[in-house]
N, C-alpha and C positions, 0 to 999 in steps of 0.2 A: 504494500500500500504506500504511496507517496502523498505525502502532502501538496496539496495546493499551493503553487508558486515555487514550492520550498527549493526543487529541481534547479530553478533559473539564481533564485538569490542566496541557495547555496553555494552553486558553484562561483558567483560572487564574491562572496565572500571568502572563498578559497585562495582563489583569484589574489584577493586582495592583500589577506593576511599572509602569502608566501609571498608577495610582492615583497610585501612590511618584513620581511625576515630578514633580509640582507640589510645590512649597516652601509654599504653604498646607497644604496634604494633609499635607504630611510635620510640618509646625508643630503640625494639629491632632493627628495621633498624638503627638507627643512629651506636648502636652498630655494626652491621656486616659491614656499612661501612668504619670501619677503619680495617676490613680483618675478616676472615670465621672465626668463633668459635662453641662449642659445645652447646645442651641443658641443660650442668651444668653450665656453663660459661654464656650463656644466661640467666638462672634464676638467677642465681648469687647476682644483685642488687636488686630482687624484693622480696618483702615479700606473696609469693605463693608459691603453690605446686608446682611440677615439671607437674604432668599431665595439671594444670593451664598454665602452659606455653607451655606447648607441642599442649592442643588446642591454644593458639595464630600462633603458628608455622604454624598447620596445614591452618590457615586460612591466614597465609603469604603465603603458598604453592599456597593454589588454586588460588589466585588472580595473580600467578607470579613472588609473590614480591623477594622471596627468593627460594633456591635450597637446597637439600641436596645430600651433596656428601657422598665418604665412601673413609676411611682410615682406612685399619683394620679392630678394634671392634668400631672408633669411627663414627659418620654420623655427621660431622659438617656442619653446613650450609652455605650460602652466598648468599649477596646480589645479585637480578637479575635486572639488568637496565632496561633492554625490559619496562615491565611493569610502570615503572615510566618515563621512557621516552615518550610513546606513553598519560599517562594523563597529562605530564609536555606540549606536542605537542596539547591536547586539550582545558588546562588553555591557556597558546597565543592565540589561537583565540578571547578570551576573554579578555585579557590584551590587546591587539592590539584593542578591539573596548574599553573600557573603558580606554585606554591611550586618544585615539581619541576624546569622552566624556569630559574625562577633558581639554582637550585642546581647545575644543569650550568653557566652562564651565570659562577658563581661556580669554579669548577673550573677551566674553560677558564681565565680572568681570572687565579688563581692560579698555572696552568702559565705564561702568555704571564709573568707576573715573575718566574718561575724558569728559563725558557729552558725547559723539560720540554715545549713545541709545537716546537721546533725539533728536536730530539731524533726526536720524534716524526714528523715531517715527512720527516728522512732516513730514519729508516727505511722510511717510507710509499714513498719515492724510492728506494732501494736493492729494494725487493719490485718495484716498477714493471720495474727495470729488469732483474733477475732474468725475471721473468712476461714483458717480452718479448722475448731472447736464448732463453728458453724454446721462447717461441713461433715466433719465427724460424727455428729449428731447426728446428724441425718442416714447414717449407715447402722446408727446402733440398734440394738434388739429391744423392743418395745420394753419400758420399764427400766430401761438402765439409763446413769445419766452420768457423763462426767466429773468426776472432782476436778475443781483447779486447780489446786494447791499439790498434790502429788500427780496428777494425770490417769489415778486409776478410777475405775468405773464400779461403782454400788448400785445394789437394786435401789426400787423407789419404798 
């Protein structure tokens, strides 16, 4: 069974997030976010070829990350948000449950330095043992009943 859409904006997001995996990749985005430059201007700080950079390009291309425009003889490029938008909208679902994590995580951690788990715990322990003297009862042979205090059983 596949999800509706999920086919197209997962492979999106694939796309996008192995684009984001290279530390060149991610260099040249920081780069074109401060506005559109060229393939010589891009290579500029790295020590590679130009066709070395031109495949990173190509593989910012098909993920979305980035666009080439033309001016001229030049085709500079620029960043495209779309694509960092929509995996920055699928990390939040994520941060919102592992916000949530810690904050139980934080709770608990509180309780355990005020003793409020131990507290907690008897009680948890006194229900237990209630639920099964409960239980026990209910298996016994008509006429008998539990003592508490040693656990043996007397007629009535």
């Amino acid at each position: 069974m596949e999800l509706s859409g999920y086919a197209r904006s997962g492979a999106r997001l694939d796309a996008t997030f192995a684009a984001l995996a290279d530390p060149t990749r991610r260099a040249i985005l920081a780069r074109l976010a401060k506005g559109e430059a060229s393939v010589t201007d891009l290579a500029e700080p790295f020590a590679m070829s130009q066709p070395a950079i031109s495949k990173h390009l190509k593989v910012l291309e098909r993920a979305g990350l980035i666009s080439r425009g033309r001016d001229a003889q030049r085709r500079p490029r620029r960043l495209e948000a779309r694509a960092l938008r929509d995996a920055t909208a699928w990390l939040e679902n994520y941060r919102q449950f592992w916000g949530a994590q810690f904050g139980r995580l934080d709770d608990l951690l509180h309780e355990l330095q005020t003793g409020g788990v131990r507290k907690r715990a008897k009680r948890a322990v006194h229900k237990a043992k209630a639920g099964s003297l409960r239980q026990a009862q209910g298996r016994l042979s008509p006429g008998l009943t539990p003592v508490r205090n040693d656990k043996s059983y007397v007629s009535r």
